[in-house]
C-alpha positions as a LaTeX table, in Angstrom:
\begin{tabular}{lrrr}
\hline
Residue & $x$ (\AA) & $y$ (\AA) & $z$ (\AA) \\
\hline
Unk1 & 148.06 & 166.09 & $-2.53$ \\
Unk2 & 145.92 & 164.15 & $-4.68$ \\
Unk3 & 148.82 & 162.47 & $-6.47$ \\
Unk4 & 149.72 & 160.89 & $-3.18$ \\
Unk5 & 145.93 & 159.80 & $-2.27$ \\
Unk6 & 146.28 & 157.57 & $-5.33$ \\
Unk7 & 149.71 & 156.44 & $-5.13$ \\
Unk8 & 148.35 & 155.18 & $-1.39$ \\
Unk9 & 145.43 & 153.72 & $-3.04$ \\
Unk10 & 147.60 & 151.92 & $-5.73$ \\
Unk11 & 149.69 & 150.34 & $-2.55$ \\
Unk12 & 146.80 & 149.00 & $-0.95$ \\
Unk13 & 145.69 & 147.77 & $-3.54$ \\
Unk14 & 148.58 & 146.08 & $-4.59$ \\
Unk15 & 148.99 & 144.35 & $-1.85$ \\
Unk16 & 145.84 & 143.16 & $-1.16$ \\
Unk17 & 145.14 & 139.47 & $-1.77$ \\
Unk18 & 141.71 & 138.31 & $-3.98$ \\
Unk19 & 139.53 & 136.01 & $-2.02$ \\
Unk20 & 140.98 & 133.55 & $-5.02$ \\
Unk21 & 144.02 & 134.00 & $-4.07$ \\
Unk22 & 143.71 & 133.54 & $-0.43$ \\
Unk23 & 142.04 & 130.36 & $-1.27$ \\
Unk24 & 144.90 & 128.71 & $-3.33$ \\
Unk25 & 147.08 & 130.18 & $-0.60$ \\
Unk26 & 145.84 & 128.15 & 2.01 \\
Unk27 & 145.28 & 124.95 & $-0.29$ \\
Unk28 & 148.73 & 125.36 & $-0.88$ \\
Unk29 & 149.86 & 125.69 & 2.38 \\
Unk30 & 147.83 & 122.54 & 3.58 \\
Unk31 & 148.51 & 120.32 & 0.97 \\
Unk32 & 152.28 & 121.01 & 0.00 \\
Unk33 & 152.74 & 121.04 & $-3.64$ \\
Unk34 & 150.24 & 120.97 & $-6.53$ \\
Unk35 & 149.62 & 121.45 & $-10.11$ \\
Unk36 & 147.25 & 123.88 & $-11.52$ \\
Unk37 & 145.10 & 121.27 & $-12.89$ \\
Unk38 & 144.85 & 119.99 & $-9.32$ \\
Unk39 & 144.67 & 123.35 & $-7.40$ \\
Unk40 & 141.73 & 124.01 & $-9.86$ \\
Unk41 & 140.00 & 120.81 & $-9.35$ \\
Unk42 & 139.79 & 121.39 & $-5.78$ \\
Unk43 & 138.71 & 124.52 & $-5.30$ \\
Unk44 & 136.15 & 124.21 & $-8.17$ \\
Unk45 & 137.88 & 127.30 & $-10.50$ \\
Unk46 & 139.24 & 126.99 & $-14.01$ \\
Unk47 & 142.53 & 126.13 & $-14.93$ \\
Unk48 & 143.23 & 129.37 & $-17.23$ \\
Unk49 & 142.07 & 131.62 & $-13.49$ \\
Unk50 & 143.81 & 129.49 & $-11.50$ \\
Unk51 & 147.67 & 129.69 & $-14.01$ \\
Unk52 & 146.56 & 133.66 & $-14.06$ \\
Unk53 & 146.25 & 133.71 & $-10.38$ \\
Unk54 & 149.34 & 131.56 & $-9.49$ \\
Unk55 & 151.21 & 133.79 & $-11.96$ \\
Unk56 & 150.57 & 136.94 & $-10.11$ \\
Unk57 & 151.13 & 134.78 & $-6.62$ \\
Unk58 & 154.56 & 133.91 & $-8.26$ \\
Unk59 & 155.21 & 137.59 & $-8.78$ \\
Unk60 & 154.41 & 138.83 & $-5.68$ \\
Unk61 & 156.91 & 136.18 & $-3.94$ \\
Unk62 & 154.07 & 134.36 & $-2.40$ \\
Unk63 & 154.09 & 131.60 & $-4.08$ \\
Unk64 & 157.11 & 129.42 & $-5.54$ \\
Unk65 & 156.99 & 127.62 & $-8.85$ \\
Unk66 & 159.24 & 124.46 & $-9.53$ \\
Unk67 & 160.08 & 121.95 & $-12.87$ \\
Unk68 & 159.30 & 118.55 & $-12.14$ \\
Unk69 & 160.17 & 115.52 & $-13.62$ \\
Unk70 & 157.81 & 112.70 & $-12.55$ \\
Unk71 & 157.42 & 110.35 & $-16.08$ \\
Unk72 & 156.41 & 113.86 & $-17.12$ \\
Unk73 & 157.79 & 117.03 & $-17.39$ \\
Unk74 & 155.60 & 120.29 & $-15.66$ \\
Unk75 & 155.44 & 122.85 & $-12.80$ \\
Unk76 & 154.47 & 122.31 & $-9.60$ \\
Unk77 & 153.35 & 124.95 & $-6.74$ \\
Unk78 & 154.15 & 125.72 & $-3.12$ \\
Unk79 & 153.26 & 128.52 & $-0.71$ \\
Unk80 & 156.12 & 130.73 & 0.20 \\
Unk81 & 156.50 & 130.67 & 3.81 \\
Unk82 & 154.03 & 132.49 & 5.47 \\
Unk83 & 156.81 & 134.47 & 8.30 \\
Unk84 & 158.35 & 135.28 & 5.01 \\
Unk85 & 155.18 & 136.36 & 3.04 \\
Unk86 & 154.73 & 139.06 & 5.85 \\
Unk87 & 158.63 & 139.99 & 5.92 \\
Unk88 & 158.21 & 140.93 & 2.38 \\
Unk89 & 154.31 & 142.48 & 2.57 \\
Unk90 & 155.70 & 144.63 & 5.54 \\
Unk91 & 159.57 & 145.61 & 3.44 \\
Unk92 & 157.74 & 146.85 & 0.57 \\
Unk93 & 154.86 & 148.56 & 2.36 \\
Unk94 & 158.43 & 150.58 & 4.28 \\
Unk95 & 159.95 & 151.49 & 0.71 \\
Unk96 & 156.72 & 152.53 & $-0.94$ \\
Unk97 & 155.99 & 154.50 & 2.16 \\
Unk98 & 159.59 & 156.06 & 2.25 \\
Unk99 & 159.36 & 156.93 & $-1.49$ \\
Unk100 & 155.74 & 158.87 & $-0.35$ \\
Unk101 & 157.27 & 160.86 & 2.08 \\
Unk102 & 160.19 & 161.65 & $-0.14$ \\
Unk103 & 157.11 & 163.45 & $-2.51$ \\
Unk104 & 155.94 & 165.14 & 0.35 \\
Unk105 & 158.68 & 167.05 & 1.41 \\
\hline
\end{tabular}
């Protein structure tokens, strides 16, 4: 049984979102698209937490990453829709609980 306490505990945890990352969620979702450089200027972090952070975010599916090409090349950022955040949150919550009960039985 106590394999399955942690495997809970390493869902919820997965799934959980830093206060960090709740904060450049929202920015996101306010302002549109940004650049780390800008997402870190506003929210007062630095740069190298903020590219760590996003890169996780990207991961995850909650955030989407594009190449621009603006008289420079880069990235830019933009929250995932947040309907479809919660679609995917709630599908892989299903499958990791499936795969639990499949241990259980």
């Amino acid at each position: 049984m106590r394999n399955v306490i942690l495997d809970l505990d390493k869902i919820l945890k997965d799934l959980s979102f830093k206060p960090s990352d709740a904060r450049i969620y929202s920015l996101l979702l306010e302002k549109g698209e940004m650049r780390v450089s800008e997402i870190a200027k506003e929210l007062n972090l630095s740069v190298r937490f903020v590219r760590d952070r996003l890169k996780d975010l990207c991961n995850r599916g909650i955030v989407k990453k594009e190449v621009v090409k603006k008289g420079w090349l880069g990235y830019v950022y933009k929250a995932e829709n947040p309907v479809e955040v919660l679609k995917k949150i709630k599908s892989k919550i299903l499958k990791e609980f499936e795969r639990l009960e499949e241990t259980l039985e």
